[in-house]
N, C-alpha and C positions, 0 to 999 in steps of 0.2 A: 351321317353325312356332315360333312365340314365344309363350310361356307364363308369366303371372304366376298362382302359387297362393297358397294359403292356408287353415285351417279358419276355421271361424266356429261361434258358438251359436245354437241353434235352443234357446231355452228357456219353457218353459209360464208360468215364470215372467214377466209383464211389463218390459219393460224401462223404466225412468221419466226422465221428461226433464220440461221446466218446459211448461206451457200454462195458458192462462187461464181465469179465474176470477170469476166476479160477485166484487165488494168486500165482504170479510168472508165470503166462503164459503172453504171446501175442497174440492178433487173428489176423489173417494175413487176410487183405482181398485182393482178386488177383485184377488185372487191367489190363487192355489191353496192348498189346503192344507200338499201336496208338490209340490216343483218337480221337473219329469221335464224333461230333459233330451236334445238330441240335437244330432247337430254336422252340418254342411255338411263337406263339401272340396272343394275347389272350385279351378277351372283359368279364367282367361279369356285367350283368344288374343287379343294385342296388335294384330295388324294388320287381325281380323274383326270382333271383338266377341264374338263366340261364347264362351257359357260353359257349364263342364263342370262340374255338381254332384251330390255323390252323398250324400244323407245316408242316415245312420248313427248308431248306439246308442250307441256310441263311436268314438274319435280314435286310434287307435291305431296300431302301423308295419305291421300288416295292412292296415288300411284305407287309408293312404296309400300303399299300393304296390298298392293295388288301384286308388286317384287314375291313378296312373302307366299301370301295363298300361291303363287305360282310353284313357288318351291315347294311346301307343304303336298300341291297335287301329286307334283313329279316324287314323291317318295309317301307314298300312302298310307308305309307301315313301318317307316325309320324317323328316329328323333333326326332331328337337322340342328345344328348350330349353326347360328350366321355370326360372321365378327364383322362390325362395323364401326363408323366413329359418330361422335352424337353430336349429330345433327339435330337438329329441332325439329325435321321430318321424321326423324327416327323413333321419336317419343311420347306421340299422341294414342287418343282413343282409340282410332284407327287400326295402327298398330295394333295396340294391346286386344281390339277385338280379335284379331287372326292370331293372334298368340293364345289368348284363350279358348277359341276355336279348335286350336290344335292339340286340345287338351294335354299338353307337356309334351308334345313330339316336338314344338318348336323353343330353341331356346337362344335369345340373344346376347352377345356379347356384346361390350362398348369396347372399344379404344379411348385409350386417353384425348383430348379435345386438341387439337394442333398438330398430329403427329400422321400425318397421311405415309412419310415414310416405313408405318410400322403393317401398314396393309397394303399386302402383296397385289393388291389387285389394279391398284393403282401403274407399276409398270404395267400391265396389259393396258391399261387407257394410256399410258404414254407412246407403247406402240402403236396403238390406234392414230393416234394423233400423226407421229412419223407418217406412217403408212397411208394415211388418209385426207391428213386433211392439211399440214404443212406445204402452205406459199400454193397452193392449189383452191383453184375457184371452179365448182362446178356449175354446168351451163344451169340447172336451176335445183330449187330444194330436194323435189324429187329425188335427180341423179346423186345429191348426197347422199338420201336415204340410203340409196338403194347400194352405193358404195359401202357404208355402214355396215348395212346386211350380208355383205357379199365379205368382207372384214369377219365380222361374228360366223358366218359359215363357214368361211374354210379355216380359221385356227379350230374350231372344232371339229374337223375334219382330222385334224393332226393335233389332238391333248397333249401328245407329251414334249411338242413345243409348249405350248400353254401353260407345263406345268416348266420347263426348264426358266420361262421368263419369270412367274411368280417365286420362283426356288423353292418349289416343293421337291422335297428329297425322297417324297413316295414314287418315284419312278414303275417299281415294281410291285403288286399284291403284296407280295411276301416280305416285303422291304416295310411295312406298316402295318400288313393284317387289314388293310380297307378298301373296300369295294365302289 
């Protein structure tokens, strides 16, 4: 199993981007008082599409080593490679406990430190963002959640959009030999 991760923000806060406008108006988009905040992390399997999101309150090497055993369960008797970029959540005790754990079924990759363009999984959290959470305020944290959820079900629903946005060229089994 081939694994690009990543977190992402889940925030109350609107995200703002350009749209239009009758000539000489402004569109006001409202925002919360306080921004509440909450993260994604998130696994997508390169050769499926299938994505693995868990939000949470915080981002922390708890939470990403709970990323990890979640993957680890979903494949019981396959090595997993995750590619991700090094973060300082990525590189604790934590971690390395469910690495070790996994007695060599799990094995990490780094990306280079600055380069979020080189992981694909990144466009899926840009289309999240589009799709969710741009110039839109939800009545409260909740309804983001649950917009969020509803985000992560149905592109899984349909992988091989999933895999067309990441550019994964394993379209077909036989196209890479992976499952």
């Amino acid at each position: 199993m081939f694994y690009y991760a990543d977190e992402f923000n889940i925030s109350w806060l609107p995200t703002l981007r350009a749209i239009w406008s009758p000539k000489g108006q402004q569109v006001m988009i409202p925002t919360p008082g306080q921004p509440k905040r909450h993260y994604g992390l998130g696994a997508v399997n390169y050769h499926t599409g299938k994505t693995v999101v868990l939000v949470r309150k915080r981002k922390r090497r708890r939470e990403v080593a709970e990323l990890l055993q979640d993957l680890v369960d979903r494949h019981p008797t396959s090595t997993i490679y995750v590619v991700w970029d090094n973060a300082v959540t990525h590189q604790d005790d934590e971690v390395e406990a469910v690495v070790r754990a996994a007695a060599g079924r799990l094995v990490l990759l780094y990306l280079p430190t600055y380069s979020p363009w080189l992981n694909p999984i990144e466009m899926l959290w840009r289309h999240f963002r589009r799709e969710v959470t741009h110039c839109e305020l939800f009545a409260s944290v909740k309804e983001l959640l649950v917009a969020a959820r509803d985000f992560v079900d149905r592109y899984n629903q349909s992988p091989e959009q999933v895999m067309s946005i990441i550019g994964s060229h394993c379209m077909a089994q036989d196209l890479c030999g992976c499952t």
